[in-house]
VOLUMDO-934609 format. One line per 3 residues: number of its first residue (from 1); for each residue x negated, y, z of C-alpha. Coordinates in nm, 3 decimals. Layout:
NUM = X:Y:Z; ...
//
This chain:
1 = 1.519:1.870:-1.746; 1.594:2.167:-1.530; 1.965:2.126:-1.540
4 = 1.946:1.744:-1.433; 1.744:1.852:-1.189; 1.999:2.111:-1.084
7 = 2.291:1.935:-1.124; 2.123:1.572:-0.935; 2.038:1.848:-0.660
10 = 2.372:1.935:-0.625; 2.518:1.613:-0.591; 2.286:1.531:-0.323
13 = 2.407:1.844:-0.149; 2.772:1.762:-0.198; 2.731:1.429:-0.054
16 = 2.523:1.567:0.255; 2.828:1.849:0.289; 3.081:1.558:0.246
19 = 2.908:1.324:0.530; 3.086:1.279:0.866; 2.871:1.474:1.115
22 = 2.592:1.280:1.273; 2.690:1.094:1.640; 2.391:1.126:1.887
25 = 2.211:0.891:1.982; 2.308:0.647:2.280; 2.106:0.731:2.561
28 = 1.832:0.891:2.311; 1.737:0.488:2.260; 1.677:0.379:1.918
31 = 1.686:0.006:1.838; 1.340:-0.180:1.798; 1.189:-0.191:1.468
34 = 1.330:0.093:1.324; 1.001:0.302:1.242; 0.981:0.006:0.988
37 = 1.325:0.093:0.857; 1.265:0.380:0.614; 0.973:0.177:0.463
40 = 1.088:-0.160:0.421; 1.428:-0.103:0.392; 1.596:-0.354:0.640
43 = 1.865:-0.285:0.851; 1.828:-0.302:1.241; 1.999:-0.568:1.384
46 = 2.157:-0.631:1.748; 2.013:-0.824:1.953; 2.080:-1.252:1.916
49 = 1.929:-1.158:1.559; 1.565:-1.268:1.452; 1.356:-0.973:1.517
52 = 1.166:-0.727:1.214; 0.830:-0.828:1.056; 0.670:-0.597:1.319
55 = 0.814:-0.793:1.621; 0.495:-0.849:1.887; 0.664:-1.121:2.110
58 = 0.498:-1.468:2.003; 0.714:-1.754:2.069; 0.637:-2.002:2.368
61 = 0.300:-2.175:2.362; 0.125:-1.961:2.102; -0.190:-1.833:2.285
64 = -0.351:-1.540:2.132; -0.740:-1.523:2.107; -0.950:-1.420:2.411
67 = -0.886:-1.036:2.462; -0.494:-1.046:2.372; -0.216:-1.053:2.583
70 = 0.104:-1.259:2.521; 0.392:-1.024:2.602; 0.639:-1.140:2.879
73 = 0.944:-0.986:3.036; 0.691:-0.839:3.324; 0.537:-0.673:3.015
76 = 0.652:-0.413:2.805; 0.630:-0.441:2.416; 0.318:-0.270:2.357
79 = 0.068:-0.382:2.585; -0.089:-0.662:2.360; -0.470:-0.591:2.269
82 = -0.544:-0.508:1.931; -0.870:-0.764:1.822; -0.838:-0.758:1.410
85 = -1.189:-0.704:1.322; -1.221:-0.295:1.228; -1.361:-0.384:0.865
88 = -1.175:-0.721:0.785; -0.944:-0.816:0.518; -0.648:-0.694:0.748
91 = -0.509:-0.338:0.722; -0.530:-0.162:1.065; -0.175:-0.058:1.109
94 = 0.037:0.040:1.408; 0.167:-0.309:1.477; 0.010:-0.623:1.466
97 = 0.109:-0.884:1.214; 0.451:-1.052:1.204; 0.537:-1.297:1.493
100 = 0.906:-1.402:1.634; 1.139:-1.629:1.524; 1.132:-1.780:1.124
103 = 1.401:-1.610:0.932; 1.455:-1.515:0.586; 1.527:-1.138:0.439
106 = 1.665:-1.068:0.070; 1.750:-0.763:-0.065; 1.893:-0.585:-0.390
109 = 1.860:-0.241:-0.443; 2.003:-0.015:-0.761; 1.984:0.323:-0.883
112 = 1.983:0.576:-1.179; 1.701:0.785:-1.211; 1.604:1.023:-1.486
115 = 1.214:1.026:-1.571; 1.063:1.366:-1.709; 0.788:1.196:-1.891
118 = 0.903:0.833:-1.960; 0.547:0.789:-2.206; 0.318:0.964:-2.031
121 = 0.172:1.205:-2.261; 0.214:1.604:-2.342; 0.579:1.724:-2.500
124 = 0.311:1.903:-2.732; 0.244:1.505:-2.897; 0.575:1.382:-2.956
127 = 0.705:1.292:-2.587; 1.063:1.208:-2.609; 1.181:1.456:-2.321
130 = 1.398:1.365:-1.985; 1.517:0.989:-2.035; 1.767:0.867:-1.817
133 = 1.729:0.459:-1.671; 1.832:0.225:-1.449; 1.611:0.020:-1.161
136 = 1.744:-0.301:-1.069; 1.494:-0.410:-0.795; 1.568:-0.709:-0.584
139 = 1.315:-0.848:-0.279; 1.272:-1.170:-0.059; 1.093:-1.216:0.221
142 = 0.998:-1.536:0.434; 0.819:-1.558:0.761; 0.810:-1.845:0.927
145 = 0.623:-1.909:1.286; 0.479:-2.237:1.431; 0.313:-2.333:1.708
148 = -0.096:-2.201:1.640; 0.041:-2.037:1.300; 0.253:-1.757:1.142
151 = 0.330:-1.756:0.728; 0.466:-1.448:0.527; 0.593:-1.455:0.203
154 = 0.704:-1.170:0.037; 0.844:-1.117:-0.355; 0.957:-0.809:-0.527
157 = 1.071:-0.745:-0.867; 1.316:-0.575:-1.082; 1.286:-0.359:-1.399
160 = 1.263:0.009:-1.540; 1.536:0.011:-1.831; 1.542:0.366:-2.022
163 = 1.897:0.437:-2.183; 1.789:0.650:-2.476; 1.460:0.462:-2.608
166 = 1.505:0.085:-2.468; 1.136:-0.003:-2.621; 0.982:0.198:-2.294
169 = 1.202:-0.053:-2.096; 0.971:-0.305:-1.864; 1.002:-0.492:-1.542
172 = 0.740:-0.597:-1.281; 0.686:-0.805:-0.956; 0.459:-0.855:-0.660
175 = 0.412:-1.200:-0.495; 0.235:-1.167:-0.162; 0.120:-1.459:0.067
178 = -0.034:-1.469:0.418; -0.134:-1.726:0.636; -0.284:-1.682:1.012
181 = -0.386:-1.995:1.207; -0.468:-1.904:1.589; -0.698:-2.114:1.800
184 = -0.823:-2.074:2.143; -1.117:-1.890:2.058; -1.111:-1.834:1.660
187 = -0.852:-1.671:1.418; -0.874:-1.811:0.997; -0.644:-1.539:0.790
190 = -0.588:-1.622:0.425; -0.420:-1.405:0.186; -0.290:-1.355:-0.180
193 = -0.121:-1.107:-0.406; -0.051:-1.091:-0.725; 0.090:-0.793:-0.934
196 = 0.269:-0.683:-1.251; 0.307:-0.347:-1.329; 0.388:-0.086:-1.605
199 = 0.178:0.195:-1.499; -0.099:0.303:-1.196; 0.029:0.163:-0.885
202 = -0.061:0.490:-0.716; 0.326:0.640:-0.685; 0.457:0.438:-0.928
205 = 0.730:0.673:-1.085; 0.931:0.665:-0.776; 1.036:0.303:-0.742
208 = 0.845:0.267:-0.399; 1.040:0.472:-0.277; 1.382:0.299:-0.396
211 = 1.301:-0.009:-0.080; 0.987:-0.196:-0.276; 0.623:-0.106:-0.412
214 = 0.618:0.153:-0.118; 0.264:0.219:-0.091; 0.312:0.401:0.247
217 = 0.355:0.053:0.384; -0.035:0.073:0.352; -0.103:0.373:0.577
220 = -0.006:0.267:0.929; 0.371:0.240:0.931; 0.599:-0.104:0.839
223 = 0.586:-0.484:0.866; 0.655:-0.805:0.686; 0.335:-0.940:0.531
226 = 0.016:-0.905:0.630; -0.137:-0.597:0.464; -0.461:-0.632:0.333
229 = -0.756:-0.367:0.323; -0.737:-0.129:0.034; -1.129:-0.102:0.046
232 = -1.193:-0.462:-0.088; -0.850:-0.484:-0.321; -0.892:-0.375:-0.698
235 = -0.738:0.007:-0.722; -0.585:0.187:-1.023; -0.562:0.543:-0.875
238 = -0.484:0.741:-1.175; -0.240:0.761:-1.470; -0.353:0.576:-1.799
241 = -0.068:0.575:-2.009; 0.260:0.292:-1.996; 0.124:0.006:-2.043
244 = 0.088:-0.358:-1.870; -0.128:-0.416:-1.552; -0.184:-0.734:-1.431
247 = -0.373:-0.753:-1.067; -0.483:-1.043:-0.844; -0.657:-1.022:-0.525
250 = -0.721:-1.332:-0.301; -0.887:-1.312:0.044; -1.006:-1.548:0.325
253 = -1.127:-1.418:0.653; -1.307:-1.627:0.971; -1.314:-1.453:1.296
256 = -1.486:-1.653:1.630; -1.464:-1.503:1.994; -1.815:-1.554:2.165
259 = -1.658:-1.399:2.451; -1.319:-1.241:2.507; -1.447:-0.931:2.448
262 = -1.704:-0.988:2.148; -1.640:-1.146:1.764; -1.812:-1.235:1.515
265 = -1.627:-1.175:1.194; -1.729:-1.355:0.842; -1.468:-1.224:0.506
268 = -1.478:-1.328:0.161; -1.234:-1.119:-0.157; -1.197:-1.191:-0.521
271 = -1.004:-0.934:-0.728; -0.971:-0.881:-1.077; -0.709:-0.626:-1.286
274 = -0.662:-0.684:-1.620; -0.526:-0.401:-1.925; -0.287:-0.518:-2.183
277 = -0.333:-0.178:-2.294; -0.648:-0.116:-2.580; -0.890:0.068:-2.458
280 = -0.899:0.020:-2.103; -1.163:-0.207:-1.988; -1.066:-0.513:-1.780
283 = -1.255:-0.591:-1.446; -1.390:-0.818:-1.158; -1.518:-0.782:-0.859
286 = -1.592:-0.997:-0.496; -1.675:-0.892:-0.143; -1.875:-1.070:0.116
289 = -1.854:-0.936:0.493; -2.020:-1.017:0.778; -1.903:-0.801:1.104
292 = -1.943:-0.783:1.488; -1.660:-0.608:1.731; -1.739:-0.506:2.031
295 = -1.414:-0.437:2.264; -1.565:-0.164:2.550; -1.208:-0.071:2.671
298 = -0.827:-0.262:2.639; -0.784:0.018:2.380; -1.137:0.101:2.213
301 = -1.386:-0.065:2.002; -1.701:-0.060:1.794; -1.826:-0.245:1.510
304 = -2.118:-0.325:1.267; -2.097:-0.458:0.942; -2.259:-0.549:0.663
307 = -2.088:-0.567:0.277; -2.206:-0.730:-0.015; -2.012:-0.645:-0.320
310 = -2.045:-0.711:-0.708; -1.830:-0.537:-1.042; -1.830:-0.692:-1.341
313 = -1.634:-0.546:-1.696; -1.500:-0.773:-1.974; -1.715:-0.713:-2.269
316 = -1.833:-0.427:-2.031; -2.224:-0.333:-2.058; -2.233:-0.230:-1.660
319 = -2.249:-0.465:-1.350; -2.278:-0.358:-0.958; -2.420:-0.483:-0.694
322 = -2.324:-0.251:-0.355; -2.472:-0.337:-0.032; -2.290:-0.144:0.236
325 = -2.403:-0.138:0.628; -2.094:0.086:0.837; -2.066:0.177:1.169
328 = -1.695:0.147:1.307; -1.491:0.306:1.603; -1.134:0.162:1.677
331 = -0.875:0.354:1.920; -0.578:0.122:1.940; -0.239:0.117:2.144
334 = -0.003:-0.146:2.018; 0.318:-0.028:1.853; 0.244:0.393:1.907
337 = -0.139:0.443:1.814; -0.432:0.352:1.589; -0.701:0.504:1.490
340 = -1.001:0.370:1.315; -1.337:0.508:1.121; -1.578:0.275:0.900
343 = -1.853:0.440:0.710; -2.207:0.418:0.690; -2.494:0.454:0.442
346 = -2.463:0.263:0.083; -2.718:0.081:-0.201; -2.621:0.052:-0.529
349 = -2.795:-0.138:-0.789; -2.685:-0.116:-1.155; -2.807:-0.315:-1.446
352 = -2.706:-0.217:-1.801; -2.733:-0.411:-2.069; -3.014:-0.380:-2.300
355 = -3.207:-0.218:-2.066; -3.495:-0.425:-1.849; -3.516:-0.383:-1.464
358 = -3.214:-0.194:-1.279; -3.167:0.122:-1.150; -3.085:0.184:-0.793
361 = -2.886:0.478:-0.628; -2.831:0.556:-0.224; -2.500:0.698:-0.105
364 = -2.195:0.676:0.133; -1.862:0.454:0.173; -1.625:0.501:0.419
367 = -1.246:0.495:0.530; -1.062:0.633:0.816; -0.692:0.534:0.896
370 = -0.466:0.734:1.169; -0.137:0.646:1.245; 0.100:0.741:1.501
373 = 0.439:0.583:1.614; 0.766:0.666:1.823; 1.093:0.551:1.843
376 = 1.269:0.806:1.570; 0.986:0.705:1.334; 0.591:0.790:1.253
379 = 0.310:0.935:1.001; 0.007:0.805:0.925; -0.305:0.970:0.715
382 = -0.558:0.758:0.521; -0.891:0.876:0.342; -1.176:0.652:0.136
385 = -1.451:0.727:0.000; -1.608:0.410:-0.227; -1.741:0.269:-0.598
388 = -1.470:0.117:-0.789; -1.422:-0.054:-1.092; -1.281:0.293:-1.228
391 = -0.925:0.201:-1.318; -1.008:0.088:-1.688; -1.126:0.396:-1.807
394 = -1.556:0.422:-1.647; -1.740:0.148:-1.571; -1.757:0.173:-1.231
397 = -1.619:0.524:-1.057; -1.721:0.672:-0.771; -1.379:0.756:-0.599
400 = -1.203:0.989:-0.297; -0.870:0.863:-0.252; -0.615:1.086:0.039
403 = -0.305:0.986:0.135; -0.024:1.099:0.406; 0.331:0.943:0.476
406 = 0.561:1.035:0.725; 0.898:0.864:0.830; 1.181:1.020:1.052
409 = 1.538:0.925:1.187; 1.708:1.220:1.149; 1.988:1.145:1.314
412 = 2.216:0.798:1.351; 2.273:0.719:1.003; 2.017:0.999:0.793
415 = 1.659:0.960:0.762; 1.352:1.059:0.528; 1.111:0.997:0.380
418 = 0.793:1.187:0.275; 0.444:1.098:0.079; 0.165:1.234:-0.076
421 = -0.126:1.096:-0.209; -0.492:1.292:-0.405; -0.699:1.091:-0.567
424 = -1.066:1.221:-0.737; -1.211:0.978:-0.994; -1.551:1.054:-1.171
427 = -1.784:0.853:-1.353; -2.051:0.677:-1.088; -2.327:0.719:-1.342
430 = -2.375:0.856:-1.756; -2.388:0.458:-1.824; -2.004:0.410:-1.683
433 = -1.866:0.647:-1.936; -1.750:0.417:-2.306; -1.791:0.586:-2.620
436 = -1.334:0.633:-2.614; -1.345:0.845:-2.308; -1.663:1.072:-2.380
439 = -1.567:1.429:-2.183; -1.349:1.290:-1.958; -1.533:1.394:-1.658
442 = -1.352:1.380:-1.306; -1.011:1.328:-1.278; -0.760:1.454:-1.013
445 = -0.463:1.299:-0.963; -0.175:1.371:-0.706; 0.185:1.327:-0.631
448 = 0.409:1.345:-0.389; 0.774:1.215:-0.302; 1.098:1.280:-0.067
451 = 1.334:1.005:-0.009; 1.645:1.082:0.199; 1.902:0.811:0.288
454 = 2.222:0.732:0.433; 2.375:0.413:0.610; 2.710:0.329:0.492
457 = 2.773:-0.004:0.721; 2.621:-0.272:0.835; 2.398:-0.385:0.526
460 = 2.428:-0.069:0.257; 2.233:0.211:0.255; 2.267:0.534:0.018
463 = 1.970:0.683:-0.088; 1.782:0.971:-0.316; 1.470:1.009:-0.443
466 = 1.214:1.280:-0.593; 0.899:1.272:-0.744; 0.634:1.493:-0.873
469 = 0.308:1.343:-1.019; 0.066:1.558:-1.200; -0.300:1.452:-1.317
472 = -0.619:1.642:-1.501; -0.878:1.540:-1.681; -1.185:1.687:-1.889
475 = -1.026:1.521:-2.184; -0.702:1.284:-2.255; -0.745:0.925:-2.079
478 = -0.354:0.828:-2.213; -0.343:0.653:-2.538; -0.159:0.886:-2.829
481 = -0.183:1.194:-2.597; -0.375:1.513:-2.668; -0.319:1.637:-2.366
484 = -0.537:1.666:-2.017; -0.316:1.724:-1.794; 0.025:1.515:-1.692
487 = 0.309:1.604:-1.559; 0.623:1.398:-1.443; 0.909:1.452:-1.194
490 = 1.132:1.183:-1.121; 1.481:1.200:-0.981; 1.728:0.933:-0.897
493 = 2.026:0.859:-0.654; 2.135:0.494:-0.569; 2.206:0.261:-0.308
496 = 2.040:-0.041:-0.115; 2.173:-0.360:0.005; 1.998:-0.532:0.326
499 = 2.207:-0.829:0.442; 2.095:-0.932:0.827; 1.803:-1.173:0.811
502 = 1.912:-1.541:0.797; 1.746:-1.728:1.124; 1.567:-2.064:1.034
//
């Protein structure tokens, strides 16, 4: 592995060497939208194009809710008020959701990687070594605006095909749907996504960072569809071996303005993730929300909510019931700042089977999101503390999950990438641990990536990638390993093609 390694390096270096030298920029300006640009991989257009994802200007007539502002020319991009409710379905990003003109956005991406660790278990049990494959990965995206409403639509897919060993070969998609209706004084958000994947979707071996799965999308920086809140979605923040995930989460969200400065916020999630692979348990679990938001200042808030949450395992001999009350602060400028903190004291009940009565336990849940925006790019951090299903392996986990991006235009046509993510899982209670993963005690996961790229014209893009993932456990939680601890690096060069979204 250490001379692909070497030899991939030097390519990259060669290229780099070989690259015309960078022009400066115009006036120091950098077109709109492009702190989106390393994570979604579009291409920013000139102007008499339909804007980004993360556009702010609504078209004429569309009133915001009391406490917005609908941008005009007298206004700078920028100025519109935050009012997404600080623990709602909605991620609390940098830039509000989509608005603009309806337009369409495909992409096709493809590049040749070489994975360290292709099975996921120890060279000591049999791994097959460095395998070279290929990743196809193709994306469409729809938004279309009307009157009172805005509708995303967003589908990515492609496939991991290993050269040497074609049986580890897989594909997988995402389907993600949004829908926002805006009245005078009330919002009603509804969204769905669905998910097919070969391994964790923590990372994911690299392809998020080849234009699609990019989980820094998450942490404060990017566009397109509406990005729901990690804390109610079903999680799988470890490594558990190559084998089929299938995830659905569904959410519906009511949020009424008593005055233009107060709401009243009522939520509602389903999620379940499901284990082709033996030996992981299958799960379930729904949210119920009911929040206030205060706005105090055009840029501050506070909030109160209260969460009512239940787990349930297939064939599983645990069930949860969580009852969470958090306090929340928001600190919010449009399009450069957000900051926002939601934690508070938590009650969980558990009832096991066989056993009469339940069992009760008092703790904490929380999550705290910064991010941070300029024109030549951004970084966001992202921390949460919560009980979780536990990723197939406990019944129900108590989990610490940390995770940092940062995007940068390094000059005109380079820029890069960087992620990192820890995650801590441990069993919430003795009664979460099955009788296959006795020993495994908490498990620490992290992994981080670098993703440089390169314009070539108008709609292609150059780019390479590196990963490193490693994970440890008190005892093996990958099928046919012996091994507790992982490791994986993952290297591959490629290139991108973003056509100019197609007005409607």
């Amino acid at each position: 592995m250490r001379g692909a390694v070497k030899t991939t390096l030097a390519v990259m270096l060669l290229i780099w060497m070989m690259a015309p030298a960078a022009r400066a920029q115009d006036n120091g300006q950098q077109p709109e939208g492009n702190a989106q640009q390393a994570q979604t991989g579009t291409q920013t257009q000139p102007s008499g194009t339909p804007p980004p994802s993360g556009s702010q200007a609504p078209p004429p007539g569309l009133q915001g809710p009391p406490g917005t502002q609908t941008e005009t020319e007298s206004e700078p991009a920028g100025t519109a008020t935050d009012t997404r409710p600080l623990a709602g379905a909605e991620a609390i990003t940098t830039t509000l959701p989509s608005a603009g003109r309806s337009y369409l956005t495909p992409s096709f991406s493809i590049w040749q990687g070489v994975d360290t660790n292709p099975r996921l278990i120890s060279g000591q049990s049999g791994a097959t070594g460095a395998t070279a494959a290929a990743i196809p990965v193709g994306t469409l995206g729809l938004h279309v605006m009307g009157r009172h409403n805005s509708f995303d639509l967003g589908f990515s897919g492609g496939g991991v095909l290993y050269e040497s060993d074609w049986s580890n070969s897989a594909a997988f998609d995402q389907l993600e749907i949004s829908d926002m209706y805006t009245a005078r004084r009330w919002k009603l958000f509804f969204s769905d996504r669905a998910s097919y994947l070969p391994e964790a979707a923590l990372g994911f071996g690299g392809i998020g960072f080849a234009g699609v799965f990019n989980n820094s999308q998450s942490l404060g920086i990017g566009g397109g569809v509406t990005q729901m809140n990690s804390f109610y979605t079903p999680e799988q923040s470890f490594l558990t071996g190559y084998a089929g995930t299938t995830s659905n989460v569904g959410m519906a969200q009511f949020q009424y303005f008593a005055t233009p400065r107060t709401s009243v916020t009522a939520m509602g999630a389903f999620g379940y993730m499901h284990y082709s692979q033996s030996g992981l348990t299958s799960s379930n679990d729904r949210f119920g929300t009911l929040s206030i938001d205060h706005e105090f200042t055009p840029t501050q808030s506070l909030s109160f909510s209260y969460t009512v949450s239940q787990i349930h395992f297939n064939g599983g001999t645990v069930a949860f019931s969580d009852n969470m009350w958090r306090l929340g602060y928001g600190y919010r400028i449009t399009n450069h700042f957000s900051l926002t903190l939601v934690a508070g004291p938590e009650l969980t009940y558990s009832a096991i089977a066989g056993v009469t009565g339940e069992s009760k336990r008092l703790g904490w849940a929380g999550q705290g999101r910064l991010g941070y925006r300029r024109e030549r790019g951004g970084a966001s951090i992202s921390y949460m503390h919560y009980l979780t299903p536990g990723s197939g392996v406990f019944q129900g986990a108590e989990t610490s999950l940390l995770s940092v991006a940062v995007n940068h235009e390094l000059s005109r046509r380079w820029s890069g990438d960087v992620t990192a993510a820890w995650s801590r899982n441990g069993a919430f209670g003795s009664y979460s641990v099955s009788s296959a993963n006795r020993g495994v005690g908490q498990i620490n996961y992290e992994y981080g990536s670098v993703r440089l790229s390169r314009t070539l014209g108008h709609t292609t893009r150059f780019f390479a990638v590196y990963e490193l993932q490693h994970q440890a456990a008190g005892a093996p939680v990958v099928a046919g390993s012996n091994s507790r601890v992982l490791n994986v690096q993952i290297v591959g060069l490629g290139f991108e093609w973003h056509p100019r979204p197609l007005g409607l």
